[in-house]
C-alpha positions, 0 to 999 in steps of 0.5 A: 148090902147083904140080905139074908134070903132062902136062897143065900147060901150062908143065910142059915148062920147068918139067921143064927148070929142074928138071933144071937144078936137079938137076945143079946140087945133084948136081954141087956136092954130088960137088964137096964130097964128092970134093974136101973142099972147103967152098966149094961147099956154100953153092951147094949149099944155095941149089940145094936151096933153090931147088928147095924154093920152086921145087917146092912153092911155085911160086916163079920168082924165086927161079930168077932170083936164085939163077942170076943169083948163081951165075953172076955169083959165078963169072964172077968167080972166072974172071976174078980168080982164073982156073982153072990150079990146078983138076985136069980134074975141079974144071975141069968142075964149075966150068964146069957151075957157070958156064953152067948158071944162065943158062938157068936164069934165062932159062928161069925168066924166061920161065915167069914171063912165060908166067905173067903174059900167062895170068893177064893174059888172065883 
């Protein structure tokens, strides 16, 4: 189990991408409650999934696939589907949902190169 503490050196991006994951858990879920809507709960679900394996298990990969996802998934929606029929509020979730994986997975990555050279250089 992997704890992030002053004195790790990685906890800095490891608070980042925690704090990514939690807005993202927090926006979908206000998305599911104030809009009645379903479809953010399965983004809901993988967030807090994530941030299961990510916390307690140390899992860096699952930052990678979940973000590269998300983003991908509405990437898509914007170009096929567009967002004239979202009201200001919905807009501002779905773009939320749309920018935040990247440095998600880029922050991700990064730890786990990080990861990779220390356990290299032992």
């Amino acid at each position: 189990m992997r704890m992030i503490t002053k004195n790790s050196k990685y906890s800095f991006d490891y608070r980042i991408v925690f704090g990514i994951l939690t807005i993202l858990v927090v926006t979908n879920a206000a998305w599911v409650i104030i809009f009645k809507s379903s479809a953010p709960v399965i983004a809901l679900i993988f967030y807090l999934f994530v941030i299961f394996l990510f916390w307690w298990q140390n899992d860096i990969f699952s930052g990678i696939i979940v973000g590269s996802i998300g983003s991908a998934i509405h990437l898509y929606e914007l170009i096929f589907h567009g967002i004239a029929g979202l009201i200001v509020l919905e807009s501002i979730f779905f773009f939320i949902n749309l920018i935040l994986p990247l440095p998600l997975v880029i922050l991700c990555f990064n730890i786990y190169k990080k990861t990779k050279q220390r356990d290299y250089k032992k």
